[in-house]
C-alpha positions in Angstrom: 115.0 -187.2 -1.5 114.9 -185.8 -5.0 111.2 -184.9 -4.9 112.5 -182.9 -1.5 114.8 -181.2 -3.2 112.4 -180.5 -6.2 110.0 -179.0 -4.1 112.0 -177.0 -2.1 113.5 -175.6 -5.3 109.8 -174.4 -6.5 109.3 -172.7 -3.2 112.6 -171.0 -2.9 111.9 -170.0 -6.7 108.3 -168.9 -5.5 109.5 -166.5 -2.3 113.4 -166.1 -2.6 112.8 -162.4 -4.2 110.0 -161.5 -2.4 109.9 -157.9 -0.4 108.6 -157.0 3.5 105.1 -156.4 2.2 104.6 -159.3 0.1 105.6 -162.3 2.9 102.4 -160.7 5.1 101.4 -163.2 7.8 103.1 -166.2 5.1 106.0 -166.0 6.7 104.8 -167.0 10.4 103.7 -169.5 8.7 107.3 -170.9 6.3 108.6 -170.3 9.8 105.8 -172.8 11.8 107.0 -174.8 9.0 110.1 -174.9 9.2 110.0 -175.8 12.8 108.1 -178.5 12.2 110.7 -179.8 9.8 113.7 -178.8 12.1 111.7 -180.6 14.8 111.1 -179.9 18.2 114.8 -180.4 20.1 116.1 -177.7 17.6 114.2 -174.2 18.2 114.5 -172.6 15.0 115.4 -168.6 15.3 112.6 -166.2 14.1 114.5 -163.9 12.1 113.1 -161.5 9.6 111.3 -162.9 6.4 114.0 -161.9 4.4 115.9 -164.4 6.1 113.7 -167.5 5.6 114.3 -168.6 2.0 118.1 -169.5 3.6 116.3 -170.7 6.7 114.6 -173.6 4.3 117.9 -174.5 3.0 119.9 -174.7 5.6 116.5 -176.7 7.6 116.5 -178.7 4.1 120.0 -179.7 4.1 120.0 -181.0 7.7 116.8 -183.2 7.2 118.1 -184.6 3.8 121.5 -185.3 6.0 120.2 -186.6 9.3 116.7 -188.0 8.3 116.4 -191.2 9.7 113.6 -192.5 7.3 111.7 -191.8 4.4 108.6 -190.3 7.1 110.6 -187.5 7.8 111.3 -186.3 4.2 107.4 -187.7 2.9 106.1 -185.2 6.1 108.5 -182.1 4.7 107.8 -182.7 1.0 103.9 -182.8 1.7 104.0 -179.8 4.2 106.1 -177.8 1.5 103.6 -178.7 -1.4 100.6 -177.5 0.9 102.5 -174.4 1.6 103.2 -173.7 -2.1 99.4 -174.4 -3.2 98.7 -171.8 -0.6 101.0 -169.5 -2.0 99.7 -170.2 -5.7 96.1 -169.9 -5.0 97.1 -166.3 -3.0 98.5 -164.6 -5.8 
């Protein structure tokens, strides 16, 4: 759970200030991501980019709450590194 939260930290540190022009095609991506996380009986709204930073809290929050084993938070923390090593390598 911490390691979760660590990541998820980085990544919102990474994309939280981030403008229209700079999220590109990443954020069809955070939001596949996302949805992944949320899992399938809960369709995750595609709002703007801007939005998605609070998207991956709220989507953090509910998994750290309702996760009913260690698989579901191991699958989100390794998703969320992969998608931060993207991001690093990008810039």
């Amino acid at each position: 759970m911490d390691e979760l939260r660590r990541v998820t930290q980085l990544v919102l540190n990474q994309v939280s200030h981030w403008t229209p022009a700079r999220w590109g095609d990443r954020g069809d991506e955070l939001h596949d991501l996302l949805q992944r996380m949320a899992g399938p009986s809960h369709k995750l709204p595609r709002l703007s980019d801007h939005v998605l930073p609070d998207q991956l809290r709220v989507v953090v929050a509910e998994l750290l709450e309702s996760a009913d084993g260690s698989a579901d938070i191991s699958r989100a923390v390794a998703d969320l590194k992969a998608f931060r090593g993207k991001l690093t390598t990008a810039q």
